[in-house]
C-alpha positions as CSV (number, residue, x, y, z in Angstrom):
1,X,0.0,0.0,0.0
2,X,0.9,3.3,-1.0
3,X,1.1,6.2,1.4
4,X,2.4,9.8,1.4
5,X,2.2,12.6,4.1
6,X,3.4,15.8,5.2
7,X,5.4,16.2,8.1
8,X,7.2,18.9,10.1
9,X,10.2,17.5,12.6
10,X,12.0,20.1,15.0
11,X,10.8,23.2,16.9
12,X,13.0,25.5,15.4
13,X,11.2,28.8,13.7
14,X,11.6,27.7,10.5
15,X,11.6,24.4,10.2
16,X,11.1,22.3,6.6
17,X,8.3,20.5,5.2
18,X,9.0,16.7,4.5
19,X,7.2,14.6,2.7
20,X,7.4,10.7,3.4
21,X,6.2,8.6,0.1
22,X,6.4,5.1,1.1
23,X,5.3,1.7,-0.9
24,X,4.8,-1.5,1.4
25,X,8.6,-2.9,1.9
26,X,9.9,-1.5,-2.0
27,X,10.6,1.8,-0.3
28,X,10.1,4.3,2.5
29,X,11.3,8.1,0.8
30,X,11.6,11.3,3.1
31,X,13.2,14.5,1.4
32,X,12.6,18.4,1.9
33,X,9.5,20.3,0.0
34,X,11.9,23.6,0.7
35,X,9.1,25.4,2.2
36,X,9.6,26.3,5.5
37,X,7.0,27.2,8.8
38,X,6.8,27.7,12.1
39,X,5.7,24.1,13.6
40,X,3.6,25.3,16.0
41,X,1.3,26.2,12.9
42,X,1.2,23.1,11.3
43,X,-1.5,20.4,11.9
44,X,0.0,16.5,11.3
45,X,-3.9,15.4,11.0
46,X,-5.5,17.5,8.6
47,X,-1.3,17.7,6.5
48,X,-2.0,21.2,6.2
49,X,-0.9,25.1,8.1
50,X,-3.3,25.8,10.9
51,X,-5.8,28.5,9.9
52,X,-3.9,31.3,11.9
53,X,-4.7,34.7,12.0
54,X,-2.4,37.2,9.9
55,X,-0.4,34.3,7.9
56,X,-0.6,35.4,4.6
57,X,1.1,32.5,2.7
58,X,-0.8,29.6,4.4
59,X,-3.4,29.3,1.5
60,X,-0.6,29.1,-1.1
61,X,1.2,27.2,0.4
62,X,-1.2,24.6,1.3
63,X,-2.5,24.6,-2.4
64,X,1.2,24.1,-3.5
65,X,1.3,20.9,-1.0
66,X,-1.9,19.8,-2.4
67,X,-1.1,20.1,-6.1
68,X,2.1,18.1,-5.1
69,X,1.2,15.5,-3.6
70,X,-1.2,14.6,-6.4
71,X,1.4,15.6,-9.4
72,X,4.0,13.0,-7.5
73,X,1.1,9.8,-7.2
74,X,0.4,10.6,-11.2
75,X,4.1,10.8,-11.7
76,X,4.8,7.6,-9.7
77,X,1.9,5.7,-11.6
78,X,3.3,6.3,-15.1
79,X,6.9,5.8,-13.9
80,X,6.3,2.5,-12.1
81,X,4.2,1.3,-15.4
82,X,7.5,1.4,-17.1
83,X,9.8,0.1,-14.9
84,X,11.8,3.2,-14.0
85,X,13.3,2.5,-10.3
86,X,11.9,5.0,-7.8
87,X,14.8,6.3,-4.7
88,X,15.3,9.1,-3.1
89,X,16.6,11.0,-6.3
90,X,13.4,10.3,-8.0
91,X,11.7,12.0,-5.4
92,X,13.7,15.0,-5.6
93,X,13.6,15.5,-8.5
94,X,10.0,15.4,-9.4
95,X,9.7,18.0,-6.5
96,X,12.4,20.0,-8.3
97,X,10.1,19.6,-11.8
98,X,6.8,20.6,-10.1
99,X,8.0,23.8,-8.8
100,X,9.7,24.3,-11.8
101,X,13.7,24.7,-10.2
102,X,16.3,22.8,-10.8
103,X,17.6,19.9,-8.6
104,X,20.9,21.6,-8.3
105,X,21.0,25.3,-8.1
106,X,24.3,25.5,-10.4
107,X,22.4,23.0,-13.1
108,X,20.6,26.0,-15.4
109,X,19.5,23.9,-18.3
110,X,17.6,21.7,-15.9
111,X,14.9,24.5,-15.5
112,X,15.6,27.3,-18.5
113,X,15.4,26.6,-22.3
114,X,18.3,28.8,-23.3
115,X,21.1,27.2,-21.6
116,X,19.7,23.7,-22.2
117,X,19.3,24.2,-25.9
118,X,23.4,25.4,-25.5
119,X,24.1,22.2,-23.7
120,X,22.9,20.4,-26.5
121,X,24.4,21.8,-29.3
122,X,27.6,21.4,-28.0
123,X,26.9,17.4,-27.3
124,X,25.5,17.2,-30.8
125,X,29.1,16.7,-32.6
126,X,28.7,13.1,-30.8
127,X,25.1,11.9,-30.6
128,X,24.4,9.7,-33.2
129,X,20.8,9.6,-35.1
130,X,18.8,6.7,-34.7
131,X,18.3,4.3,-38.1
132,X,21.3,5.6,-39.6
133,X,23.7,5.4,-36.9
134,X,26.0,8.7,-38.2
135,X,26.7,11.4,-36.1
136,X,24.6,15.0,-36.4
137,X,25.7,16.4,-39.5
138,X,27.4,20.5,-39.1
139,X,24.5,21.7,-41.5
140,X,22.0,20.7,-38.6
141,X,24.6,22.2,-36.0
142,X,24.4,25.2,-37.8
143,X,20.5,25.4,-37.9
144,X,20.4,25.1,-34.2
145,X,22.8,28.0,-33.4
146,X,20.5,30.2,-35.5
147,X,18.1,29.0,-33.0
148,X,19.9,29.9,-29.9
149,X,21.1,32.9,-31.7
150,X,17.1,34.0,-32.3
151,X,16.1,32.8,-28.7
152,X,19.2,34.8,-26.8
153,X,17.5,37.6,-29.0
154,X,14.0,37.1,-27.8
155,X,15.0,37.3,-24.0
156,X,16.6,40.8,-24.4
157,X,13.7,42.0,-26.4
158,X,11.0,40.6,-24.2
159,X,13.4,40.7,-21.0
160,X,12.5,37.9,-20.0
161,X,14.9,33.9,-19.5
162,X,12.4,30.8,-20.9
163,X,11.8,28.9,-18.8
164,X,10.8,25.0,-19.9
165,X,7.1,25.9,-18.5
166,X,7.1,29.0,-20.5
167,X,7.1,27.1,-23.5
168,X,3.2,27.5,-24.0
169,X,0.9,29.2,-27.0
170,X,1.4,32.6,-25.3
171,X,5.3,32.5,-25.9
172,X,4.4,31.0,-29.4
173,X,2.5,34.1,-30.4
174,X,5.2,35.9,-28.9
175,X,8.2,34.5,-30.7
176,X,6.9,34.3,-33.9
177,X,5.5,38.0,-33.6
178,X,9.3,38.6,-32.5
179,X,10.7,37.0,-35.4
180,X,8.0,38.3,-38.4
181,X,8.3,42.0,-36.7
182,X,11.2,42.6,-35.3
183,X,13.4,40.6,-37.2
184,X,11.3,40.6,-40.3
185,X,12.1,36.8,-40.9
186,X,9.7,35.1,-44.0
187,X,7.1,32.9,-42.6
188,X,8.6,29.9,-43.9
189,X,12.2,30.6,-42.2
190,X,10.3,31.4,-38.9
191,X,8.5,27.5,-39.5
192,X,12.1,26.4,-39.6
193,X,13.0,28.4,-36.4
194,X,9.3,26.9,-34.6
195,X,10.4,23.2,-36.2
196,X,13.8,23.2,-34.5
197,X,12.4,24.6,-31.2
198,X,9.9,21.8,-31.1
199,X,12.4,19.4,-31.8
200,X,14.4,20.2,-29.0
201,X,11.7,20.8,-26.7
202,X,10.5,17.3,-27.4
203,X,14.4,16.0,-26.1
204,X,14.0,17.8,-22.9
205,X,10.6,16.0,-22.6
206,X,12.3,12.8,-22.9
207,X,14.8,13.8,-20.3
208,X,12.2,14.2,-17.6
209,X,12.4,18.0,-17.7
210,X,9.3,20.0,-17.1
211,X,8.4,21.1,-20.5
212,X,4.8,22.7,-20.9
213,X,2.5,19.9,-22.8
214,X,1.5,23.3,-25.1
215,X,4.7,22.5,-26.9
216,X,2.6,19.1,-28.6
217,X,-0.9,21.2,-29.5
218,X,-2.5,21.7,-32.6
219,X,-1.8,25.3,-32.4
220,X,1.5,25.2,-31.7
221,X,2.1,24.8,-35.3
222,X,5.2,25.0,-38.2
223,X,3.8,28.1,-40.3
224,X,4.7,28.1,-43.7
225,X,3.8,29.7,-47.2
226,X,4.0,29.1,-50.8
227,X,7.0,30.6,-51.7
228,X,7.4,32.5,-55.0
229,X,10.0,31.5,-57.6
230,X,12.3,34.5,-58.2
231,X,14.6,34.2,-61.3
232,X,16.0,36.4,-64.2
233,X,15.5,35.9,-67.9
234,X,18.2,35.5,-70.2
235,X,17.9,39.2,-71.0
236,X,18.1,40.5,-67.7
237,X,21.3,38.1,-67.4
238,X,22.7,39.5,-70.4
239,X,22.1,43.3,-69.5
240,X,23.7,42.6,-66.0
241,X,26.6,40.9,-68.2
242,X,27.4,43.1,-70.8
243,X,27.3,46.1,-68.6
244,X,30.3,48.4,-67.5
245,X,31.4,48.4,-64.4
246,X,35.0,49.3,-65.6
247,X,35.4,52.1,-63.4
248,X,34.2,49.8,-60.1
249,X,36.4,46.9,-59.7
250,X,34.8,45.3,-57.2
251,X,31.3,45.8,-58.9
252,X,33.0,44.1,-61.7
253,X,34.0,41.1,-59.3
254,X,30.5,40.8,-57.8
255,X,28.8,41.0,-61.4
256,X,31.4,38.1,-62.7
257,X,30.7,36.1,-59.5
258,X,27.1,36.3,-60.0
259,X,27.3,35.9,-63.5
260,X,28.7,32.3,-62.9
261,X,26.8,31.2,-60.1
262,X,23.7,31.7,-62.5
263,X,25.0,29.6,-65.2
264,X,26.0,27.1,-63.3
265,X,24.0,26.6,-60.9
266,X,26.4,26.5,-58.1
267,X,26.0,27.3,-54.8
268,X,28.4,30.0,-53.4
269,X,30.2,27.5,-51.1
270,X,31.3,25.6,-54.5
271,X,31.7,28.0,-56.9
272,X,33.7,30.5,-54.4
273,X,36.4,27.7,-54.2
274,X,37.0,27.4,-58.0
275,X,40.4,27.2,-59.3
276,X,42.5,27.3,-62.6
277,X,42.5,23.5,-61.8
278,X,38.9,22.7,-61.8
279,X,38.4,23.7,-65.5
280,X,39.3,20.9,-67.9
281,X,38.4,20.8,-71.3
282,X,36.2,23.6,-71.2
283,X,33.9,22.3,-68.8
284,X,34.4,22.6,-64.8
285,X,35.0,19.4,-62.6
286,X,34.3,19.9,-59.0
């Protein structure tokens, strides 16, 4: 049989509120909520602060014990159905989850987005993706630096540090009205921005962390758009080609560089690392 009380040990002004989960024989759990009382206020029978006359925290915080002790029983229901062992550390740390701190004050990506979305960029270099077994490739490194780069951005704007719980429909209105206004991003590069954010999200899920379930709704969606095809005809090519830009040298480099990048179809990466050596027979090998 399952049990799990409040209890208050010591006379001391404050003192800490335990809670004791215990299972039949498997275990028998006591660890600090972190809120502390005077125990002269606390009643062991009804688990909850007396009702005492100019204590202006003893309706919060008996709400927060209430809302705990059912978040844990939930937590240790789905938990137990799949095996994962339950100690001491468990405890603590679905305390630390429900009141949204970390378990160790030092550990900053345990609670806020930011640094956790750091943390794993810089383990991505050696996690390997599952089905193909090959490390993260830099491209995708690359795409989530932009991310942190755009979320580092949205703190200072909105002064604010996300926090895993923030990450509701409220801050997705908010980010993408950052990134369409203020940065005047496309719609279909802020999709990528919202597509990488829920990715990552979805890892600190799987790590336990205490992720707002907002991050999974319907309207916490990847906006896109049909994008329009912009090209030049052969004219406008030939115009930009056959102009003079004489007098401008480096006008004359840009127009060359531009020139052959159209008519090849290279990207700029390839075609800015041409040499004398990559053109054989009139045609160019790279």
């Amino acid at each position: 049989m399952s049990t799990l009380n409040y209890l208050v040990k010591g006379k001391l002004f404050y003192s800490n509120i335990l809670i004791r989960f215990k299972n039949g024989r498997k275990f028998d759990l006591t660890v600090s909520t972190d809120f502390k009382i005077d125990p002269n206020t606390w009643s062991p029978t009804k688990q909850k602060i007396k009702n005492t006359s100019g204590d202006k925290t003893k309706d919060l915080i008996n709400s927060h014990l209430s809302d705990l002790k059912k978040f844990i029983l939930d937590e240790f229901n789905l938990d137990n159905a799949t095996g994962v062992y339950i100690d001491k550390q468990w405890l603590q740390q679905k305390i630390a989850n429900h009141f949204n701190r970390p378990l160790n004050e030092s550990v900053t990506d345990e609670i806020y987005f930011v640094p956790f979305t750091d943390a794993f960029i810089k383990k991505a270099p050696t996690r390997l993706i599952k089905g193909i077994n090959k490390p993260v490739s830099s491209s995708t490194i690359t795409k989530y630096n932009s991310l942190l780069k755009k979320l580092k951005a949205y703190e200072t704007y909105a002064k604010t540090k996300i926090k895993f719980t923030d990450l509701d429909l409220t801050f997705y209105e908010n980010f993408v009205q950052f990134l369409k206004v203020e940065e005047t991003i496309s719609t279909n590069t802020v999709g990528k921005y919202i597509s990488t954010l829920k990715g990552i999200a979805r890892e600190a899920l799987l790590k336990g962390l205490p992720v707002n379930k907002e991050i999974n709704h319907p309207n916490f969606f990847v906006p896109t758009e049909k994008s329009k095809d912009i090209y030049l005809s052969d004219t406008e090519i030939n115009t930009i080609y056959k102009h003079n830009f004489k007098e401008d040298e480096k006008l004359e480099n840009a127009r060359d560089l531009f020139i052959i990048g159209l008519r090849t179809g290279l990207r700029i990466s390839d075609f800015l690392r041409l040499k004398q050596t990559n053109i054989k027979g009139g045609y160019i090998e790279i």
